[in-house]
ROSE-622929 format. One line per 5 residues: for each residue x, y, z of N, C-alpha, C. Coordinates in steps of 0.2 Angstrom, whole numbers. Example, Ala and Ser with C-alpha at 12.3 -4.5 7.8 and 13.67 -1.06 7.14 Angstrom:
! ROSE-622929
66/-28/39/62/-22/39/66/-16/39 ~ 64/-11/35/68/-5/36/64/0/39
END
This chain:
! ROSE-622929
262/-242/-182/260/-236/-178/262/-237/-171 ~ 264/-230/-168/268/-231/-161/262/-231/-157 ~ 264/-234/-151/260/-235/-144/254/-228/-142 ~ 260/-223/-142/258/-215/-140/251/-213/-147 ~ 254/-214/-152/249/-212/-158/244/-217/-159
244/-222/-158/237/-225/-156/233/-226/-151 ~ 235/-223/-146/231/-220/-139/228/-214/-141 ~ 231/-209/-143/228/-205/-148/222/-202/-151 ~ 223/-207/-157/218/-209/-161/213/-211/-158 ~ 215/-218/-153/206/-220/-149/206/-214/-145
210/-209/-142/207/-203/-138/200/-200/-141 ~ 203/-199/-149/198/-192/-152/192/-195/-155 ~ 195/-203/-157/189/-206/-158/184/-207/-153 ~ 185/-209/-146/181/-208/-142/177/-201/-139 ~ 182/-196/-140/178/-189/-140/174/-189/-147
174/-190/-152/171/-189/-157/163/-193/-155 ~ 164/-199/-154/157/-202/-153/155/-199/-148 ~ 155/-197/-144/153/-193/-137/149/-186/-140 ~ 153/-181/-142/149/-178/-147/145/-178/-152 ~ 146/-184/-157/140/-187/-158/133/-191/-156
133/-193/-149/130/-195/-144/128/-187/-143 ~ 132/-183/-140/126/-176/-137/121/-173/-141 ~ 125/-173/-148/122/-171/-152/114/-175/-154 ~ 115/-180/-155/109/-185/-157/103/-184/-149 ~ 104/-183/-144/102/-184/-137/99/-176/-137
102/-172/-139/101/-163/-138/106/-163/-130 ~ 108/-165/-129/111/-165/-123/117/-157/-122 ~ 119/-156/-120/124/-152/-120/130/-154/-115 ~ 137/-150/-115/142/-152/-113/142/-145/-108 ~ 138/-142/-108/139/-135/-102/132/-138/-98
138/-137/-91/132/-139/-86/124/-137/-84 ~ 120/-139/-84/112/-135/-82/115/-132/-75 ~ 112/-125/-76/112/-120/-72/108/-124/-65 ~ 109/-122/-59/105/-123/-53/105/-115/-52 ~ 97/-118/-49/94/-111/-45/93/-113/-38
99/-108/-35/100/-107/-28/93/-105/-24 ~ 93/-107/-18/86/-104/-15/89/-98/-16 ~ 80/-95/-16/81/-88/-14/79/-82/-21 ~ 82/-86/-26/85/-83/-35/80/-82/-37 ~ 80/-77/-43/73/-76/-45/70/-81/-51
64/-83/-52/62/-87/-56/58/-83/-59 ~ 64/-86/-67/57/-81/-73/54/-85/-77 ~ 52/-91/-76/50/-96/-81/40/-96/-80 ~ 38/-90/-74/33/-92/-74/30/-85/-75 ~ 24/-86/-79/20/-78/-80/16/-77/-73
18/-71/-71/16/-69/-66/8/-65/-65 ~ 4/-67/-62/-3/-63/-63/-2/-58/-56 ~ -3/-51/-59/-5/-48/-52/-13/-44/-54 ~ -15/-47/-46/-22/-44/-47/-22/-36/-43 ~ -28/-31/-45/-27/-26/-42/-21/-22/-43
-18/-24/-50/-11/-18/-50/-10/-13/-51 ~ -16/-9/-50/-15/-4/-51/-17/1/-43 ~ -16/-3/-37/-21/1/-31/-10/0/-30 ~ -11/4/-22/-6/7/-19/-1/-1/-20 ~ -5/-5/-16/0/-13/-16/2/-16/-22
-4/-19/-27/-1/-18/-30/5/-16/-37 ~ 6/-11/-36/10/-6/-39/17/-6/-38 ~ 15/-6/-31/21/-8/-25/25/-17/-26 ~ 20/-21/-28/23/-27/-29/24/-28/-37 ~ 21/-25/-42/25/-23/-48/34/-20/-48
33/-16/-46/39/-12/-47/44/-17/-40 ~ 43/-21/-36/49/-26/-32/50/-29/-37 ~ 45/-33/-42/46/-38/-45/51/-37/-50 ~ 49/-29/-53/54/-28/-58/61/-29/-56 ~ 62/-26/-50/68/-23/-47/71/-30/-44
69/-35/-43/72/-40/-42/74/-44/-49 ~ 72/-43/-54/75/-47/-59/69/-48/-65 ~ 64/-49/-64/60/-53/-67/58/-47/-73 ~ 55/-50/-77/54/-46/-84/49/-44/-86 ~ 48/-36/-88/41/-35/-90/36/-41/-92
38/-43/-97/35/-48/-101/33/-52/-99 ~ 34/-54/-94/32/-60/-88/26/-59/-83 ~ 25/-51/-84/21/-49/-79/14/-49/-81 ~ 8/-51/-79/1/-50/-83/-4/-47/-77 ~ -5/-39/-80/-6/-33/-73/-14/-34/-74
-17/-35/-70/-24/-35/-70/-27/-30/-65 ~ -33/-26/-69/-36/-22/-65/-42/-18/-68 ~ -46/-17/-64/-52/-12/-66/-52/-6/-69 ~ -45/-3/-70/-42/4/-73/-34/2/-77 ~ -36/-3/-81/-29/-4/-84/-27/2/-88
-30/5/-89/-26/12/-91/-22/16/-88 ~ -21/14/-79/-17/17/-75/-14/14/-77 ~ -10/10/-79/-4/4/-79/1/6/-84 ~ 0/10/-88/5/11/-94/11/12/-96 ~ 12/17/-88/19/16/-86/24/7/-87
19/3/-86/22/-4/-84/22/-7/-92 ~ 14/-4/-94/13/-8/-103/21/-6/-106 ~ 22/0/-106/30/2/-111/35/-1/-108 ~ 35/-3/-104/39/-9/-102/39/-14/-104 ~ 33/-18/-106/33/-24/-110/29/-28/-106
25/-27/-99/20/-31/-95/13/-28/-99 ~ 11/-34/-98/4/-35/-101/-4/-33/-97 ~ -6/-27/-97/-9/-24/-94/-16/-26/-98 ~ -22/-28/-93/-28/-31/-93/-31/-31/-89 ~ -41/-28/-93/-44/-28/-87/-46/-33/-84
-49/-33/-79/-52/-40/-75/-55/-36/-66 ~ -61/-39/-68/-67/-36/-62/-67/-44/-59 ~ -67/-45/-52/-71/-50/-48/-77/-50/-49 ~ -80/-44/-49/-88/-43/-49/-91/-44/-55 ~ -87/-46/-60/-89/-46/-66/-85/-56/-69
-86/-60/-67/-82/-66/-69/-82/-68/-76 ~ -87/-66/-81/-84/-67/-86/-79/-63/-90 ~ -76/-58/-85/-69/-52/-88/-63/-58/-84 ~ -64/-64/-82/-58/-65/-81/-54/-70/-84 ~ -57/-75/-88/-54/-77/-91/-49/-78/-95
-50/-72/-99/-47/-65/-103/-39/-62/-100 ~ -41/-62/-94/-38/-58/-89/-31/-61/-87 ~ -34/-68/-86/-29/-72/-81/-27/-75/-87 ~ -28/-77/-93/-26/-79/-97/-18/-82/-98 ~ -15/-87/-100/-8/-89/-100/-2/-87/-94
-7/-86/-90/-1/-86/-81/-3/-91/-77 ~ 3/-92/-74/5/-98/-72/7/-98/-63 ~ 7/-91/-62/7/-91/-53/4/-82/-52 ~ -1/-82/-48/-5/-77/-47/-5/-74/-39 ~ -6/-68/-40/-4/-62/-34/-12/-61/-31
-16/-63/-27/-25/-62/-27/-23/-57/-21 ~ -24/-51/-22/-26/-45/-18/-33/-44/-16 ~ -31/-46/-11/-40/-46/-7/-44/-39/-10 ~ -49/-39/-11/-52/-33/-13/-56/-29/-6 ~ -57/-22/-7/-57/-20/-1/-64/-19/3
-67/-19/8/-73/-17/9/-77/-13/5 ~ -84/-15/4/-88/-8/-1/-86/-13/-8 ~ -80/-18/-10/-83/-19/-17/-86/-27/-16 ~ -92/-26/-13/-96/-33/-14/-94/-36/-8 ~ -99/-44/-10/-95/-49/-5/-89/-52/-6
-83/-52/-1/-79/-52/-3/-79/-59/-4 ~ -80/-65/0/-78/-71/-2/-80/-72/-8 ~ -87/-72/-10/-91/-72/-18/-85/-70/-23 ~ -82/-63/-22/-78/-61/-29/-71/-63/-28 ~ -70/-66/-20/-63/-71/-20/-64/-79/-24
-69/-79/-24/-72/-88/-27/-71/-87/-35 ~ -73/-80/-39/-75/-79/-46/-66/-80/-48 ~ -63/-75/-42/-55/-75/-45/-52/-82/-48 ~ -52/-84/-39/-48/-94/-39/-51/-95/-45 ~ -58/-97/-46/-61/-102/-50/-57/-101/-58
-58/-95/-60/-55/-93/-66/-47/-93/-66 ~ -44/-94/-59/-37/-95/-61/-35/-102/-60 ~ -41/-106/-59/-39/-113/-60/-40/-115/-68 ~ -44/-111/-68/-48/-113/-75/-40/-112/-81 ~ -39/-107/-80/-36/-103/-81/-28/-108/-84
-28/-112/-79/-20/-115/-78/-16/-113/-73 ~ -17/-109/-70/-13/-104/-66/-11/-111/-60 ~ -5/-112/-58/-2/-118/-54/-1/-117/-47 ~ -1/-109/-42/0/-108/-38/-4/-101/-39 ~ -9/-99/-32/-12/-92/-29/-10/-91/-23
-4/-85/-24/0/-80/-17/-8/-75/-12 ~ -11/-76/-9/-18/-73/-7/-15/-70/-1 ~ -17/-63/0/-16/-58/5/-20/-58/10 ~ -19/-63/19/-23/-65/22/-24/-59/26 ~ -25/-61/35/-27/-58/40/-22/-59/45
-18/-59/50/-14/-61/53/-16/-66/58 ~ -21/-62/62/-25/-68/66/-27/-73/63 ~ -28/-74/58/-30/-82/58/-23/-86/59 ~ -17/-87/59/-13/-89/61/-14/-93/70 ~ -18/-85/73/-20/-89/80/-27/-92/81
-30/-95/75/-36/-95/76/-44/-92/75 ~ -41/-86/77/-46/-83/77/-50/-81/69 ~ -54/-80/68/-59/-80/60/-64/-75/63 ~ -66/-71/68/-70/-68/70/-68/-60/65 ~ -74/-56/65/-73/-51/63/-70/-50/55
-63/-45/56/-62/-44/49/-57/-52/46 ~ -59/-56/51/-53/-61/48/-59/-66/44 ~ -66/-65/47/-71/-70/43/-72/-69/36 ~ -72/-65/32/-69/-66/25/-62/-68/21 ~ -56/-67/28/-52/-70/24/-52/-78/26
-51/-80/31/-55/-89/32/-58/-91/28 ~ -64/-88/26/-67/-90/19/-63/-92/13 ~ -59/-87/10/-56/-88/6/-50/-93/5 ~ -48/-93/13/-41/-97/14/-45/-104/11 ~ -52/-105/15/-54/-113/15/-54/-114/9
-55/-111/4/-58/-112/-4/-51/-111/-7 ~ -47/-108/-7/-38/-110/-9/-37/-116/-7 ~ -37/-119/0/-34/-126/3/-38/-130/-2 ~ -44/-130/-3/-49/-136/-7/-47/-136/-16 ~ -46/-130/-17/-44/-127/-23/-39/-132/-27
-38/-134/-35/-34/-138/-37/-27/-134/-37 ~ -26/-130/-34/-19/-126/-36/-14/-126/-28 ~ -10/-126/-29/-4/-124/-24/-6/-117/-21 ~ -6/-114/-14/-8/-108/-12/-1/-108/-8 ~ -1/-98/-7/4/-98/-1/0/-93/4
-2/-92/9/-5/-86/13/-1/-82/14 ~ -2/-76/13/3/-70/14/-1/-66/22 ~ -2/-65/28/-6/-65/35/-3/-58/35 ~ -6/-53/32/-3/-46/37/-5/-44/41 ~ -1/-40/44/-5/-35/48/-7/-31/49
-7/-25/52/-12/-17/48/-7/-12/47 ~ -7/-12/42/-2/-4/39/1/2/43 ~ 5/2/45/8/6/48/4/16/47 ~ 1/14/44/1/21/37/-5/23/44 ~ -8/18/46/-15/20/51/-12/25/58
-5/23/58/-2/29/65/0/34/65 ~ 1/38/58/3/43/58/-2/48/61 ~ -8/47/59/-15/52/61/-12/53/67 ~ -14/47/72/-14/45/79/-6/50/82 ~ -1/49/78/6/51/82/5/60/80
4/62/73/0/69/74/-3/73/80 ~ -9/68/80/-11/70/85/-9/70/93 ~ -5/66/93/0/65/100/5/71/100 ~ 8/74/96/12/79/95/9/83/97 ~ 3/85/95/-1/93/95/-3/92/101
-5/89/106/-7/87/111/-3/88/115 ~ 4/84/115/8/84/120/6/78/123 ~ 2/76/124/0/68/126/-2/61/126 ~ -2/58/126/-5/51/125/-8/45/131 ~ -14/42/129/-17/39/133/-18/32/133
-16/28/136/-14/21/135/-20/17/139 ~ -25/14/134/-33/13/136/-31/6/138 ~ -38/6/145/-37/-3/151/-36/-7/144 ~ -40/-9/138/-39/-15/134/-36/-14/129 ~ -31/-12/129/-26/-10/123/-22/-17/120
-21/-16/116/-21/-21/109/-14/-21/107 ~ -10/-21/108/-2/-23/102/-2/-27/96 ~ 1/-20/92/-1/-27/85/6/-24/82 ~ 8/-31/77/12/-32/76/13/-26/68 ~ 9/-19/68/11/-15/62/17/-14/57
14/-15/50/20/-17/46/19/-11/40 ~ 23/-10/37/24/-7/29/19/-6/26 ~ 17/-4/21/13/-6/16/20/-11/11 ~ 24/-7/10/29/-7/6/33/-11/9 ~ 33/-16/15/35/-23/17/29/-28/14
25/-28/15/19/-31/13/23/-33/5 ~ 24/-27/-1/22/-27/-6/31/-32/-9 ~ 34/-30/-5/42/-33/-3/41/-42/-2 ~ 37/-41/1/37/-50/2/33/-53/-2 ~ 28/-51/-4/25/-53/-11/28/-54/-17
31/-51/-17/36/-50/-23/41/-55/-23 ~ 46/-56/-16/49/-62/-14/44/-69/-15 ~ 39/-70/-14/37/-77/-14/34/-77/-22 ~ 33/-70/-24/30/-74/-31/36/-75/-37 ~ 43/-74/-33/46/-74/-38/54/-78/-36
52/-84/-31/56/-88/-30/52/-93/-29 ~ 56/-101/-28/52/-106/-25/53/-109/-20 ~ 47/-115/-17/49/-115/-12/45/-111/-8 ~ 36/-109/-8/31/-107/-6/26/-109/-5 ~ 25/-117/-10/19/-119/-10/15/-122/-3
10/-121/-2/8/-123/5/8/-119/10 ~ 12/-113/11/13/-111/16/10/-106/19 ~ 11/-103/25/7/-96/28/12/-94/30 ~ 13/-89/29/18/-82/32/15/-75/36 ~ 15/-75/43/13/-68/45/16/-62/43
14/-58/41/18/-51/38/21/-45/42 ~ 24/-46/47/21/-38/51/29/-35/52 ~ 28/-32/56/33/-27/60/40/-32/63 ~ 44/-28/66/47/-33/71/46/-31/77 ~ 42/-29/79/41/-25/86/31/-27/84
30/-26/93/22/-26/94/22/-18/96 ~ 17/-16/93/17/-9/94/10/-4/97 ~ 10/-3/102/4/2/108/5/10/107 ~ 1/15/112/2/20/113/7/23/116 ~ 12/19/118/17/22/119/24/19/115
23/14/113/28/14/106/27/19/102 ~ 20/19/100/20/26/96/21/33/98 ~ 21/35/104/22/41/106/30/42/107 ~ 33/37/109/42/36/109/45/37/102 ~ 41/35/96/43/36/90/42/45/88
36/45/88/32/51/85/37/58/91 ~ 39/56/98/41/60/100/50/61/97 ~ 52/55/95/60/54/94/61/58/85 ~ 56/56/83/57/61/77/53/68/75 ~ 48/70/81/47/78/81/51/82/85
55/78/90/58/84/95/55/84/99 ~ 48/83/100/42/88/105/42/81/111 ~ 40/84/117/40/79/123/31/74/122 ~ 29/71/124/24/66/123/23/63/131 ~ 20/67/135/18/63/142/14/54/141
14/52/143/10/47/142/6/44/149 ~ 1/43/148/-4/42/154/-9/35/153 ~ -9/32/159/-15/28/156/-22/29/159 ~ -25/26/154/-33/28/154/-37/26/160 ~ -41/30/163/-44/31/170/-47/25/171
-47/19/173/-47/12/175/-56/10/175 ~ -60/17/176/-68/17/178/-70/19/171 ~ -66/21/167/-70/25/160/-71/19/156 ~ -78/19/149/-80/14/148/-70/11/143 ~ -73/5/143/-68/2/137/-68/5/132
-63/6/130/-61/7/122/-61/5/116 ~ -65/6/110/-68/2/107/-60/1/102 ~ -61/-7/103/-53/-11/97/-56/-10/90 ~ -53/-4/85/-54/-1/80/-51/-8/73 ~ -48/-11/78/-46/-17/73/-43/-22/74
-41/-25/78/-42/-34/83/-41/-34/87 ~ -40/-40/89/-41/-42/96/-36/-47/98 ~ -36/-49/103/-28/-51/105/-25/-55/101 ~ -29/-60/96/-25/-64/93/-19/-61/85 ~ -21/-57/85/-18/-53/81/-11/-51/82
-11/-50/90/-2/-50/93/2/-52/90 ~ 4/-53/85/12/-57/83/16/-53/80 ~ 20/-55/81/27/-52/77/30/-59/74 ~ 34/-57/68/37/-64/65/43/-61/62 ~ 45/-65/59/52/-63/57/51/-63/49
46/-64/47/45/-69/37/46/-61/33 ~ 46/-55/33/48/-50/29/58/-52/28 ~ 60/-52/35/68/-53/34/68/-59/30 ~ 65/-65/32/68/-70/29/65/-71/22 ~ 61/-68/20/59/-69/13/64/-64/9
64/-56/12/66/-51/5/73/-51/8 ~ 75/-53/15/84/-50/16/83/-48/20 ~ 80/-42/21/80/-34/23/75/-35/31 ~ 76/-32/35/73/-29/40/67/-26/39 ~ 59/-27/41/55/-24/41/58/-14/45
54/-12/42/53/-4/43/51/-6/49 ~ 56/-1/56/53/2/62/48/5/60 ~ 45/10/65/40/13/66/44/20/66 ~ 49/20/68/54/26/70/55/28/64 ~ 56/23/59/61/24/53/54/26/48
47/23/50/40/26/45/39/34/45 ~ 41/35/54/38/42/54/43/47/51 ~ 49/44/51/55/49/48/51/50/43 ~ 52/46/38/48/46/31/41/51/31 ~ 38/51/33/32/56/35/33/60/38
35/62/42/39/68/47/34/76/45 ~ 34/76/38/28/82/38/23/81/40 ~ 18/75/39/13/74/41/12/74/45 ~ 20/72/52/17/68/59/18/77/62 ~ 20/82/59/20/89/59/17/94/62
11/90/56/7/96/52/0/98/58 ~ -2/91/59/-6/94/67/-2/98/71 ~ 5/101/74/5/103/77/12/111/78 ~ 11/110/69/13/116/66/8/122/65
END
């Protein structure tokens, strides 16, 4: 046998056992895929609680849209029959009450990373029915809870509307599961009334103790959720949610006036009239962060860009 044909032979005989080696092993010769930060992860069943209210609905339809698969999704709500849109797509719509803890079980059943929408004022106490959720999503298996904070607790503050979400942050940290704090801040959706009425008025009043907050999306809100429940690389975390601007009555009046046309005086508030009551926080609330860009890509919605979208309504007072 020549030199060349017996190098050969031990060639193919050596690929030969090699492939018998993979074979015996389960191994494969095609590399394991890596997932890039950032890329969607379908290997978890995802629980969204409240899927059928504005948000989430809103973080249903991101999650589709980013990748993940009905069948992946497990829609939880008090009106699962709103969801059907979603069931004929292959997401598994169920109900499931806080106020009710033995519907959760059920509910939360075979999900393994969960979306907790704070439930709103008027349905109970809320720590109590944030306690029934956790507890059944530990129960549950469920390995990580994305929970929909306050912005201020970021600066400490827990006073007011931030003392039920406190509550519940403390019971996530203790909790046997991986959390991530999703911190928004107040829906943009609250300044159209206010820039309506700015328009029909012609003016604006800019009160001694006025408050800048950092107003965001609903539909940013429902965007970042979506990003952290469907990538990794979130466990432990807090994220403020908001705007990229701190916004007052006269950000709002430069907006509302730039997309009605109509001029918007602005004045400030007579320095001797009493204080104005803060309809929704207080200083600690102030933030702006950058975490919508750097979770979904995309840029949070200006204020300017909300009210284009609305533009009938910012109208209609003064049509």
């Amino acid at each position: 046998m020549s030199l060349r044909r017996a190098r050969s032979v031990a060639s193919c005989a050596f690929a030969i056992s090699i492939l018998l080696l993979l074979a015996l092993t389960g191994a494969s010769l095609r590399p394991e895929p890596v997932i890039a930060k950032g890329s969607v992860v379908v290997s978890d069943r995802i629980i969204v609680s409240g899927a059928s209210g504005q948000l989430g609905r809103g973080v249903v339809r991101d999650l589709l849209a980013r990748g993940v698969p009905a069948k992946k999704l497990i829609l939880v709500s008090r009106t699962p029959e709103a969801l059907q849109d979603f069931a004929k797509l292959g997401a598994s719509t169920r109900f499931g009450d806080f106020s009710k803890p033995e519907s959760l079980p059920a509910a939360f059943a075979g999900g393994t990373k969960m979306l907790l929408i704070s439930i709103g004022f008027g349905g109970g106490p809320r720590p109590e029915a944030h306690k029934h959720a956790i507890d059944a999503a530990v129960a549950a298996g469920v390995k990580q809870i994305v929970y929909t904070s306050w912005v201020a607790l970021s600066a400490g503050d827990a006073s007011g509307i931030g003392a039920d979400h406190h509550a519940t942050e403390e019971m996530l940290k203790k909790s046997r599961v991986h959390w991530t704090l999703l911190r928004n801040s107040i829906y943009q959706d609250v300044l159209v009334g206010q820039a309506a009425k700015m328009v029909a008025d012609g003016r604006a009043v800019i009160p001694t103790n006025e408050v800048k907050l950092g107003y965001v999306t609903r539909e940013d809100c429902a965007a970042a959720a979506a990003a952290v429940l469907s990538t990794p690389g979130h466990e432990d975390k807090a994220y403020d949610i908001t705007g990229s601007e701190l916004i007052g009555q006269r950000e709002i009046a430069a907006a509302a006036s730039a997309v009605s046309g109509k001029n918007i005086a602005v004045t400030n508030a007579d320095p001797n009239a009493p204080p104005a009551v803060r309809a929704f926080a207080g200083p600690a609330a102030t933030r702006v962060s950058t975490a919508v860009a750097d979770l979904t890509g995309k840029p949070p919605t200006t204020l300017r860009q909300f009210f284009e979208a609305h533009k009938n309504a910012l109208l209609g007072a003064g049509s």
